[in-house]
C-alpha angles and dihedrals in degrees: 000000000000123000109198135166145112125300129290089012084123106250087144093059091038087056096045090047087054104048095037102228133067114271102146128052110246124215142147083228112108108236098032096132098057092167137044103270118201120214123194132206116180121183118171092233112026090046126229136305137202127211130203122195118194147199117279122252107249139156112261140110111205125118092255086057091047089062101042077055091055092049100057092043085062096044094055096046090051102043111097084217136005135226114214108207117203130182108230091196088064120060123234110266131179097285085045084051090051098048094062093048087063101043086046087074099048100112096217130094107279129200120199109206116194114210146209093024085154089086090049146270097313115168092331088138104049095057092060089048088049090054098059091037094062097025130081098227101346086290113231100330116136103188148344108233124192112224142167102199081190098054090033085239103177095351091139085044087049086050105049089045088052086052090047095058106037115092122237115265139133126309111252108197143026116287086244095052125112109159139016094192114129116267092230091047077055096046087045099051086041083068105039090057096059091053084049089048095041101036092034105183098353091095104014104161101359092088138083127165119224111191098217100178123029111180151149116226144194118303080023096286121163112227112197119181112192136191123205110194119202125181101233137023091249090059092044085052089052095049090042095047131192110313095000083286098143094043095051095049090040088052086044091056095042094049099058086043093051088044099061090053108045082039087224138105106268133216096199111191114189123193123179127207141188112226117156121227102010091156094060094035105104089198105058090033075057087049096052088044094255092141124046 
């Protein structure tokens, strides 16, 4: 099953909260989930479940968003059900109108889930105004439910509904498995995340992370080498910081992170480079597996 929405209305948190372990980098920043992130829920009676977090929608019209726009497209016409993730704390306005427009005329079963309930009702009501306002009988929506991804409010419902309206089929994966993400796209967002979390909105969209060199060492050392790639000087300079000093506190962050996941000690190396127009450049999206 599918989780779409715009961006920042929390699908990342919601993920992490089902499946009950992080599997998808979290930030306020718009763009933060750049692939399609699977997320993977196994119980022994109910059967097995697989999650897929998107990009955000979100306005923009470089090669890099085009992609984020393709990938969506595939997720949705894949997923067996979607999940429609709303930010109560936002009303409703007209992309959020069209959105559900589009989203009306999917014939599959839709849930809209209605998130971060833990700072109150919002505008909780008039999404759901807006729905049958822009919708023909309500299309194929089941329910409205009422979530905080954050305060983990009607997960397990969440959860049961999602089980009820799933249809029988294989299990996929291992019954330990929560992820098939790559381990160096998850190296990479690790990272990623850290600069989010320490530049906030200094760099919010002029930065990727490529993992060169993914290795174990003697004495069973993991040796990462990454790359952060910014557009201008100035914006190297700001990721880099005086003395050092950011990229010291963002690899110390990320280590213990990465640490935790590969369950090994870690050697993390970060370079940053200047190279305009990344975002645009075939070549280096094709680098970061941005284009199949």
């Amino acid at each position: 099953m599918a989780l779409v929405g715009r961006a920042n209305v929390g699908k990342s948190t919601l993920l992490n909260k089902m499946v009950g372990k992080k599997v998808s980098i979290v930030s306020n920043i718009p763009q933060t989930t750049r692939y399609q992130i699977r997320g993977i829920l196994t119980d022994k009676e109910k059967g097995q479940i697989i999650f897929i977090d998107t990009p955000g929608l979100y306005a923009s019209k470089d090669r890099l968003s085009k992609y984020l726009h393709l990938s969506l497209n595939k997720a949705r016409d894949d997923a067996d059900l979607i999940y429609y993730v709303v930010d109560v704390t936002r009303a409703p306005g007209a992309e959020e109108e069209r959105l559900m427009r589009d989203l009306s005329r999917i014939k599959k079963p839709l849930v809209m889930v209605m998130n971060k309930m833990d700072k109150g009702q919002g505008f909780s009501a008039e999404f759901i105004s807006a729905w049958q306002a822009n919708t023909v009988d309500n299309g194929n929506l089941k329910f409205f439910i009422p979530v905080s991804g954050l305060a983990g409010t009607n997960i397990k419902e969440l959860i049961l509904v999602t089980y009820s309206l799933l249809p029988e089929g294989p299990m996929y994966y291992p019954e330990d498995t929560v992820t098939d993400f790559p381990k160096d796209l998850s190296a990479a967002d690790i990272v990623r995340e850290k600069l989010f979390a320490f530049l906030k909105d200094e760099i919010p969209h002029a930065l990727t992370v490529v993992i060169d060199e993914l290795e174990e060492r003697k004495n069973k050392l993991l040796y990462i080498k990454a790359t952060v790639l910014v557009n201008t000087a100035s914006q190297r300079q700001i990721v880099i910081g005086k003395k050092a000093q950011n990229l010291k506190e963002v690899g110390t962050l990320a280590r213990e992170e990465l640490q935790e996941l590969f369950k090994k000690r870690v050697f993390l190396e970060i370079l940053v480079k200047a190279e305009n127009r990344w975002r645009n450049d075939p070549e280096i999206l094709e680098k970061l597996r941005f284009f199949d």
